[in-house]
PAVOPA-718219 format. One record per atom (N, C-alpha, C): residue in three letters; z, x, y. Coordinates in pm, whole numbers, plus 50000, padded with zeros to 5 digits. Layout:
BEGIN
residuo	pz	px	py
ALA	Z	X	Y
...
This chain:
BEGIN
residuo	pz	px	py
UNK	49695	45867	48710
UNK	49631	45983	48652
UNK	49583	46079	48761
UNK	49521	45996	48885
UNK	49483	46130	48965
UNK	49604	46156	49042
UNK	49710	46155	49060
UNK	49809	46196	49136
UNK	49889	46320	49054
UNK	49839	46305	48891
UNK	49905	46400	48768
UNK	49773	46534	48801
UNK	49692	46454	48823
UNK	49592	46564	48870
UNK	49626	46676	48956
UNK	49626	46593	49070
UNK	49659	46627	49221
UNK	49797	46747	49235
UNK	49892	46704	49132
UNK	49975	46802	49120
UNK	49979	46910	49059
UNK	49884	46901	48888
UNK	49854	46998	48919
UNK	49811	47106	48916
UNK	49664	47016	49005
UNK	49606	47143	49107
UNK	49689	47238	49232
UNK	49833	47151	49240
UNK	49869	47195	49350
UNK	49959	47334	49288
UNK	50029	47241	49179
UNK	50108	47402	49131
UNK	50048	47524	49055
UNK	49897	47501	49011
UNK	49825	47609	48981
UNK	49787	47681	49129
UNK	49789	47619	49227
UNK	49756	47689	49352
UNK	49883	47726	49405
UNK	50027	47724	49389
UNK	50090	47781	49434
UNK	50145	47897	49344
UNK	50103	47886	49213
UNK	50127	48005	49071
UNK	50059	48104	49117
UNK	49913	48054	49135
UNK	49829	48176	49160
UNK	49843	48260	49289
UNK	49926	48185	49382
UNK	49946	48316	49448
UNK	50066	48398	49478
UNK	50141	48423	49358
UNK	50262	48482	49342
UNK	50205	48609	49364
UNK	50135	48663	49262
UNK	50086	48846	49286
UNK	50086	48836	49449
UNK	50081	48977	49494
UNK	50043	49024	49576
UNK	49896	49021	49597
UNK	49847	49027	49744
UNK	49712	49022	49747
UNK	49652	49164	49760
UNK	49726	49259	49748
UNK	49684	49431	49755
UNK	49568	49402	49643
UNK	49463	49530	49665
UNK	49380	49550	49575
UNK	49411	49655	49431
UNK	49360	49596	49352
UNK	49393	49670	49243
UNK	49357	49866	49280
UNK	49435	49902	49176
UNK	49416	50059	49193
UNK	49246	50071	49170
UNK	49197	50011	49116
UNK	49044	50029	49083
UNK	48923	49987	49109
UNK	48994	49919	49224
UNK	48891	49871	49322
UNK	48873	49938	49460
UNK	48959	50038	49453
UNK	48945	50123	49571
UNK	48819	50198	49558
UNK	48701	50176	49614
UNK	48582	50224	49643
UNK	48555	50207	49800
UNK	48464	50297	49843
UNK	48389	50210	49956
UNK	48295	50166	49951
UNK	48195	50135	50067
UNK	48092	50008	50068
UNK	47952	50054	49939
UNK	47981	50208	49957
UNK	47856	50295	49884
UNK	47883	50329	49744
UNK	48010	50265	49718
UNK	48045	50313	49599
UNK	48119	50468	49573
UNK	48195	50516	49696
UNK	48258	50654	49651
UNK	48404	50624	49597
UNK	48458	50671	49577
UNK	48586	50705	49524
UNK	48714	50707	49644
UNK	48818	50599	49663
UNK	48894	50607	49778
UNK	49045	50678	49681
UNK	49106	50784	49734
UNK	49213	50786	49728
UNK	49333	50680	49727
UNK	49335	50631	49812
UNK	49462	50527	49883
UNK	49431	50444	49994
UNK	49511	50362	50031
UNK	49479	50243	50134
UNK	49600	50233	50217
UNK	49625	50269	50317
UNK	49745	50223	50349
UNK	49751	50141	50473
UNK	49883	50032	50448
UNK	49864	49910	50522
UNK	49963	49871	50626
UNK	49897	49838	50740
UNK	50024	49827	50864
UNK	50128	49734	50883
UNK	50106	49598	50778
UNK	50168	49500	50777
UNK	50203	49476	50615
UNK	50350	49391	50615
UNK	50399	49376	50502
UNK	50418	49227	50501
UNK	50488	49152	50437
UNK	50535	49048	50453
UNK	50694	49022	50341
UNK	50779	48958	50425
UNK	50855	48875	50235
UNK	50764	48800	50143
UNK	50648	48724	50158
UNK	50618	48678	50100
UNK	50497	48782	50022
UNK	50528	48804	49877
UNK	50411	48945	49830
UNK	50315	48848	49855
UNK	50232	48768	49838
UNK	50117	48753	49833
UNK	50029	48736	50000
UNK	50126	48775	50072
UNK	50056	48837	50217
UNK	50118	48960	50237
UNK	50097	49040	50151
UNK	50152	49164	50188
UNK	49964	49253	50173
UNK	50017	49377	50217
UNK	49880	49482	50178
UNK	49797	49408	50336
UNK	49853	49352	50432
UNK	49731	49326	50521
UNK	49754	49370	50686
UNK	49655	49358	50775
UNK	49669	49427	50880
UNK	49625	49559	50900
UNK	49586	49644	50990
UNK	49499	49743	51006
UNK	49516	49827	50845
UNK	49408	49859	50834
UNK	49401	49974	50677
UNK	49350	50112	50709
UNK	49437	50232	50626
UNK	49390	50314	50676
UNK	49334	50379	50508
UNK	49191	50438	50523
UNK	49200	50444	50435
UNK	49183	50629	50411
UNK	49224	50691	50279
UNK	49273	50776	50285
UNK	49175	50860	50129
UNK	49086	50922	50170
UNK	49001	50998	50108
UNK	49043	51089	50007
UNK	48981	51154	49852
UNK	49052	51233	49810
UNK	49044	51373	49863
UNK	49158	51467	49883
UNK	49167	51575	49929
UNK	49231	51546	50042
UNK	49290	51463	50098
UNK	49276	51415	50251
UNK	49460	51509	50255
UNK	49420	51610	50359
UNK	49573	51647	50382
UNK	49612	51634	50515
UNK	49741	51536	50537
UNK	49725	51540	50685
UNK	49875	51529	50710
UNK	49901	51649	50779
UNK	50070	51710	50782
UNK	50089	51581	50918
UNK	50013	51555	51011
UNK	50034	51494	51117
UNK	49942	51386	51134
UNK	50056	51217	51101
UNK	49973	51102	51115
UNK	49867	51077	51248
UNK	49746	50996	51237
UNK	49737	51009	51396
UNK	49791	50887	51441
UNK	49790	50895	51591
UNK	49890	50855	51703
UNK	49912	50727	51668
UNK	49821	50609	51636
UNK	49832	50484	51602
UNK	49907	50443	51460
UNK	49901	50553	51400
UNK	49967	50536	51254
UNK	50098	50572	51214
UNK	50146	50677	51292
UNK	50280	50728	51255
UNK	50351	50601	51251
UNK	50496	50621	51141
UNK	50586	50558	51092
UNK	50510	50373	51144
UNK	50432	50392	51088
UNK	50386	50274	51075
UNK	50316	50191	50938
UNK	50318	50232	50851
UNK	50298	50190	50752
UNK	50364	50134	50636
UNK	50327	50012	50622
UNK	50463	49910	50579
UNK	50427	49890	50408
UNK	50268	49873	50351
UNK	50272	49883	50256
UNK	50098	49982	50203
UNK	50069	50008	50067
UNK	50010	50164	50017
UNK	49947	50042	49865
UNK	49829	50141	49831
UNK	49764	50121	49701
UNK	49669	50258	49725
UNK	49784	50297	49571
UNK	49659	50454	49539
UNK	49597	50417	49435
UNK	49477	50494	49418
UNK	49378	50521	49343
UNK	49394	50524	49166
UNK	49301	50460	49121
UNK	49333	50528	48957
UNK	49312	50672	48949
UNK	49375	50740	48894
UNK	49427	50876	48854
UNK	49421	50919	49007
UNK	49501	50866	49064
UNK	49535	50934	49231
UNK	49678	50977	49239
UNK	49727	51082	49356
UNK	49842	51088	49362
UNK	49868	51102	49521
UNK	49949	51042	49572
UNK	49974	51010	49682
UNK	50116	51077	49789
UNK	50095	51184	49824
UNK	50281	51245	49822
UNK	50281	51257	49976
UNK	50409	51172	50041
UNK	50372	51134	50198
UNK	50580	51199	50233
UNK	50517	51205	50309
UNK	50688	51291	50391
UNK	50697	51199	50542
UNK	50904	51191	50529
UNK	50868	51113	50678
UNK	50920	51185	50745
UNK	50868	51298	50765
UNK	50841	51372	50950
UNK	50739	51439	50943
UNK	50697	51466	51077
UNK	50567	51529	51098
UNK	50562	51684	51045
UNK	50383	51734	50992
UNK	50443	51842	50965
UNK	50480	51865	50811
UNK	50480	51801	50753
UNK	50478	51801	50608
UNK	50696	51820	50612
UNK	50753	51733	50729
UNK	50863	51800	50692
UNK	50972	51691	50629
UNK	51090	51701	50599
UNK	51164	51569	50557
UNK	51180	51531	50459
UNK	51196	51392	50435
UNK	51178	51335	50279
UNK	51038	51334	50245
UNK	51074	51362	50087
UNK	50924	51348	50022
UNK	50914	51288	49937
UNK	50781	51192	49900
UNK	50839	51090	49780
UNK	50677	51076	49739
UNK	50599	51122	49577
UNK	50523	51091	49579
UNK	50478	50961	49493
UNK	50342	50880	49483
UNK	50338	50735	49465
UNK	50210	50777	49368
UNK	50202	50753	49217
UNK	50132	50756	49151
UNK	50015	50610	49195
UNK	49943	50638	49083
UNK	49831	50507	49074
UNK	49923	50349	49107
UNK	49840	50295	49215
UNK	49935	50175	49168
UNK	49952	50095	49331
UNK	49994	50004	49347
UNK	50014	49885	49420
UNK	50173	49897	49489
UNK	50207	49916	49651
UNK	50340	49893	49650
UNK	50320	49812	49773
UNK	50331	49669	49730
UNK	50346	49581	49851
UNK	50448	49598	49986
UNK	50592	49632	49921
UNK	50681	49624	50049
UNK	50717	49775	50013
UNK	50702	49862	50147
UNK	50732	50003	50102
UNK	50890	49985	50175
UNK	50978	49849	50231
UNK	51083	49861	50238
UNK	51183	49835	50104
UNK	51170	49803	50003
UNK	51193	49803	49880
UNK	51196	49949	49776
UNK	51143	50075	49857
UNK	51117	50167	49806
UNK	51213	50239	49881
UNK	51355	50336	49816
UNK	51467	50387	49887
UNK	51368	50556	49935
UNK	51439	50577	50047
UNK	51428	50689	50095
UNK	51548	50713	50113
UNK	51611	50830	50057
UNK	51764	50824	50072
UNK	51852	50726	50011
UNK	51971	50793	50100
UNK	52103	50717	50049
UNK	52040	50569	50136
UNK	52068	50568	50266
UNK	52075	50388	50341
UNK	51917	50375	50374
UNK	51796	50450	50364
UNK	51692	50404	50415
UNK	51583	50414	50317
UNK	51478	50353	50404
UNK	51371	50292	50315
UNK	51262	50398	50355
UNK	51115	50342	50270
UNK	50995	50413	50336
UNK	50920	50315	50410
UNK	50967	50166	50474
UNK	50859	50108	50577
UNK	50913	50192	50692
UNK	50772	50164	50727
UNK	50750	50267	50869
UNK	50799	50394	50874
UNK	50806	50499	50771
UNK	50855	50573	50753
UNK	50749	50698	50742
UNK	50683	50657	50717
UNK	50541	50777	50669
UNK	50464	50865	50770
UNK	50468	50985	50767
UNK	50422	51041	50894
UNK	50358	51161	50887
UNK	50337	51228	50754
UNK	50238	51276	50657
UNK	50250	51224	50546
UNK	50059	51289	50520
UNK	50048	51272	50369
UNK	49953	51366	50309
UNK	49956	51411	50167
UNK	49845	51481	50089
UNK	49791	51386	50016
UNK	49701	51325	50010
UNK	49608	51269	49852
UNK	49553	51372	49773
UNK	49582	51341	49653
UNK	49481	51447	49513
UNK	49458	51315	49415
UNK	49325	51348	49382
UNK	49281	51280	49263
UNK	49265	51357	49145
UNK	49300	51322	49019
UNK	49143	51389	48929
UNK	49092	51385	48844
């Protein structure tokens, strides 16, 4: 009986961590309770439920920024915008290039997300506008 146990506890602990560990769109607040636009994240993984982790940048509403700064360009592997947020990021500097915008919502692997015909949006991002409202 405890070995029927033992198992499972083990496969409820490997069920539960199928989701991704990104934060929900509606938990984007900060420590004071304001309102975050978006989150965006330097590390991805194959496995979703270590994805969303590694430096975070986080991204305010109104926040327009034609030019990533230096540590961030085409570096951002996965994103969670805001409830009623909109997220529209271009990959070249400058507001120039492809443009692709990302409603409310959770995108663990932004290499799963086409930019173009052969490419993706990891590490691809190098502006962005946030609007909420």
């Amino acid at each position: 009986m405890a070995a029927l146990v033992a198992v499972v506890l083990a496969a409820a602990a490997v069920l539960a961590g199928v989701e991704a560990q990104c934060p929900a769109p509606s938990d984007l607040r900060t420590a004071n309770g304001t309102r975050v636009c978006a989150q965006l994240y330097a590390d991805n993984s194959p496995y979703y439920d270590q994805c969303c982790a590694g430096a975070v940048l986080v991204v305010e509403p109104g926040a327009d920024v034609p030019y990533m700064p230096h540590e961030w360009a085409a570096r951002v592997s996965s994103l969670v915008v805001g409830t009623r947020c909109d997220l529209t990021v271009w990959s070249r500097a400058g507001k120039k290039g492809k443009s692709r915008t990302f409603a409310a919502g959770a995108v663990p692997r932004l290499q799963e997300v086409r930019r173009g015909l052969f490419g993706d949006w990891n590490n691809a991002i190098r502006g962005y506008y946030c609007k909420c409202k």
